[in-house]
N, C-alpha and C positions, 0 to 999 in steps of 0.2 A: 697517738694512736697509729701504728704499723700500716700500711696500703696489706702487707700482707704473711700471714703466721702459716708456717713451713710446717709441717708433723712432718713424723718418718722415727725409724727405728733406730738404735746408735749404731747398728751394724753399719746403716746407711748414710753415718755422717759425713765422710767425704764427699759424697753424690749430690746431699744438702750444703754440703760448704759451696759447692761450686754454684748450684741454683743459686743461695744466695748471694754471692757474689755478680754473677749475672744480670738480675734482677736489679743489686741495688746500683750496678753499672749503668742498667738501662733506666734507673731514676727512681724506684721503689722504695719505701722504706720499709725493710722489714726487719719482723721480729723471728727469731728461734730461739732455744734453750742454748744454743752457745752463750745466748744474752746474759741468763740467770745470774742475776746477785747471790754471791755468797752467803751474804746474812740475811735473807728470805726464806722464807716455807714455801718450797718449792712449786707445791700446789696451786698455792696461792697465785703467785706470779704466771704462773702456765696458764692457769682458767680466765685471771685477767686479763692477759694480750689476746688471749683466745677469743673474749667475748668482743674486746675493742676492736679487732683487725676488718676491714673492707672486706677480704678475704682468705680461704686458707686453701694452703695449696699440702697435700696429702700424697707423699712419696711410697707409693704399694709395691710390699717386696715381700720374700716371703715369711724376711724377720718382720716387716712392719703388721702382718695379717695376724702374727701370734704377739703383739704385743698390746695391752691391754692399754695402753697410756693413749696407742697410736687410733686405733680402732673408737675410743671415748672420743679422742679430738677428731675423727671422722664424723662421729657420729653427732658429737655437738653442731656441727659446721651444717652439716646437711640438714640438719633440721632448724638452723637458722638460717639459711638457705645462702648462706656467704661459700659453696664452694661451684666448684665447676663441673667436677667430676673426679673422677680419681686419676694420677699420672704415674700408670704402671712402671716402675724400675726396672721390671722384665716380663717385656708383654709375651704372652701369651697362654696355654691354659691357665684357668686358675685365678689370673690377673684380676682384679676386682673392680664388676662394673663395667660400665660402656666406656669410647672412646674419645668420650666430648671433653673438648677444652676451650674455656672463655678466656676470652680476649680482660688482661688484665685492666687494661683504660679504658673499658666499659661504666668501672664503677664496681659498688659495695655487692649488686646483682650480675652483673655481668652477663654475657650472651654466649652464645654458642659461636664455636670459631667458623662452624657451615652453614647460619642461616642468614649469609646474605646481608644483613644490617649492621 
């Protein structure tokens, strides 16, 4: 099971290469679609790590807002309450969401990076 599953749009795979990379520097294990197996249904594999991951972290750009894959895995996340917020690619108008970001060694819930705990 992943500490943590990356969404974002492929426009933004470079942006995501480097997250992940960071991430598993700083001790993370994560999962993204770089991962995918060949001989998998793709689906399948994505909604799995999706449901397993502690948390997911959701790259908002403005390919990731028109992509229907990006947006499902937002939407799963939130409503399983494993994300933080969203972390805008390019803040400003538009950007989706507030600007809360938890602290990922919190755990599967996580906290808000400003309240104090």
């Amino acid at each position: 099971m992943a500490d943590v599953f990356i969404s974002y749009a492929r426009e933004d795979e470079a942006v995501a290469r480097r997250l992940a990379k960071a991430l598993r520097t700083a001790g993370f294990d994560i999962w993204w679609d770089a991962d995918l197996p060949a001989h998998r249904a793709y689906s399948e594999v994505i909604e799995r790590n999706l449901s397993e991951a502690k948390a997911v972290i959701v790259l908002w750009s403005k390919s990731a807002t028109q992509s229907q894959w990006v947006r499902a895995e937002a939407d799963y996340a939130r409503n399983a309450g494993r994300t933080g917020g969203p972390v805008p690619q390019c803040a400003g108008p538009g950007a989706r969401g507030s600007r809360r970001h938890r602290h990922l060694r919190a755990g599967a819930r996580g906290r808000r990076a400003d309240d104090g705990k």
